[in-house]
N, C-alpha and C positions, 0 to 999 in steps of 0.2 A: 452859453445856451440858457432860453428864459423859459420859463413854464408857467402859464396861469391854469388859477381851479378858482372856478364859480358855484358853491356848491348852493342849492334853492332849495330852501325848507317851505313847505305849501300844508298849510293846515297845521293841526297842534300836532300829530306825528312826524309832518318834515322840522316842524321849530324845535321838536324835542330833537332831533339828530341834529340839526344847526348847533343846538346850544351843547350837546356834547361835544362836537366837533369842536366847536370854540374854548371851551374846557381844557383839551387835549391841546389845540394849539396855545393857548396860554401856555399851559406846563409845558412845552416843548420851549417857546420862548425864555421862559424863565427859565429852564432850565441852561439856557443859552449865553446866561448871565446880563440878560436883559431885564430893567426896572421901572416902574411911573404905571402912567394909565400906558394900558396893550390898546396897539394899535385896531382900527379896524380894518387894514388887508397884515397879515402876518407874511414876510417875508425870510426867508430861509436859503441858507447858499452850503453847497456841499460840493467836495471833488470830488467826479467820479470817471473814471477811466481817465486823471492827467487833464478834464477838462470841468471849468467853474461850473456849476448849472445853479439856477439862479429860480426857487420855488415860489411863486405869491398865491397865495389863499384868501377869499374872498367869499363871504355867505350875503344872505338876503333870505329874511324870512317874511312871508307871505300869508295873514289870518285873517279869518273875518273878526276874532276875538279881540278888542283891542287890550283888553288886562292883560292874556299872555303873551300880546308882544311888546309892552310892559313890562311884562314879569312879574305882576301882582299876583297875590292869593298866593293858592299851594306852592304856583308853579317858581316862586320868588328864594327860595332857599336851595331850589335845583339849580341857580346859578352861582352858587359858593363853589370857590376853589382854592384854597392856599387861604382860608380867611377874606379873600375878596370877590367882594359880588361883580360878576361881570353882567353887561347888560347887551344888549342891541342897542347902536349908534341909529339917530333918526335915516340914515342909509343906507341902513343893513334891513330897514323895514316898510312892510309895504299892508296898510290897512284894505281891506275887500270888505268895504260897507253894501251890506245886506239892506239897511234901510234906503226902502222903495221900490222892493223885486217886483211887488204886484200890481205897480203901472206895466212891467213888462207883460206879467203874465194877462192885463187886459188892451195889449196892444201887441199880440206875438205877430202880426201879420209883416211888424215893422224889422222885426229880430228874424229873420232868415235862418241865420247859427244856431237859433235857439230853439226854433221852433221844431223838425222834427224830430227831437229827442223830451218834446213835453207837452207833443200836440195830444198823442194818444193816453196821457195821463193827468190831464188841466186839473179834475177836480183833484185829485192826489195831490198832486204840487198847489193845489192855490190851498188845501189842508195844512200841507205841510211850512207852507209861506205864511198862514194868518198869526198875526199879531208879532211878525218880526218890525220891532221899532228900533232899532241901534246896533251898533256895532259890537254885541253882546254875542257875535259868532254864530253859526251856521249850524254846528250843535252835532257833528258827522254827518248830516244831512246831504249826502254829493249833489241832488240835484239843487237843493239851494244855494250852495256853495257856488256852482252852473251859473246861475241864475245872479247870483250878486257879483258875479264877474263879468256879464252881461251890463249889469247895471251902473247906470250913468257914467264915472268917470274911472271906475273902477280898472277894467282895461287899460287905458292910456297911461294910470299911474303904474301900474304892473311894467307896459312894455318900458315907463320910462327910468321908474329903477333899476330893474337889468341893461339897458343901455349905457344908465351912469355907472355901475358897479365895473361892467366892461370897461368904460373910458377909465376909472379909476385904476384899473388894473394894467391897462398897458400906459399910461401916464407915464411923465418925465421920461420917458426915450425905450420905452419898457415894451415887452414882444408883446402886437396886437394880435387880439383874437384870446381864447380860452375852451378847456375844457368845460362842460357846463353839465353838473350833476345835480337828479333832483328828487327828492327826498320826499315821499310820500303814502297813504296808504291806498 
């Protein structure tokens, strides 16, 4: 019996429980009397009731921030564990570039999705939108956050790392499909 877990950190709250999570499966690993670089899906095999079951674990964090997903600055000593810094592999992560929301916000008639949840608040949001130039994060801002996942490619790269994270997890003859948990405020 196999079991997949996709666990999706979204925002610097879900990345922070990603990168605990990854922590803890290290330690479990290691503790496993496994050594080198930790993989990025952690698999685990235990008997229970007389029968193998066979655990794979799998994250993907999700920021508009690109240092903490990264792990630059503060947030760069929160990934020490056993002496070794662990990080996010470039596909455990997924950047939501904020730079260019207020083409959308000067063409909402084109965003369907988007529009009535920021039609009855434009000058709000184009406030809280002015002077976003980079991938410097979204800042707790939900509806910018909204809005830079509207924006350009940002979407299609989201659905297409969870697609890959999935293919990775049932890979080489492995049970398709996953539990999918997601982590945010």
């Amino acid at each position: 019996m196999s079991t997949n877990f996709l666990l999706i950190g979204l925002g610097g709250t879900g990345c922070a429980v990603v990168r605990e999570l990854k922590k803890s499966l290290y330690i479990e690993w290691r503790s496993r009397g496994n050594t080198g670089i930790p993989p990025e899906i952690y698999t685990f095999e235990e008997k229970m009731g007389g029968q193998l079951v066979t655990s794979k674990v799998a994250t993907l964090s999700m920021d508009s921030n690109e240092a903490d997903l990264e792990g630059q600055g503060e947030r760069a000593r929160k990934w020490r564990v056993f002496g070794e810094t662990l990080s996010l592999g470039d596909r455990e992560k997924v950047l939501i570039n904020p730079t260019g929301i207020h083409k959308i916000l000067d063409n909402l008639q084109r965003y369907t999705g988007v529009e009535p949840w920021v039609k009855e608040e434009i000058e709000f949001v184009r406030d809280i939108t002015r002077g976003c130039s980079g991938p410097a994060g979204c800042n707790q801002i939900r509806r910018m956050g909204r809005l830079a996942l509207a924006n350009g490619k940002n979407i299609e790269n989201v659905l297409s790392a969870i697609s890959n994270r999935l293919n990775e997890l049932s890979g080489k003859g492995g049970n398709v499909g996953a539990e999918i948990h997601i982590a945010c405020t």
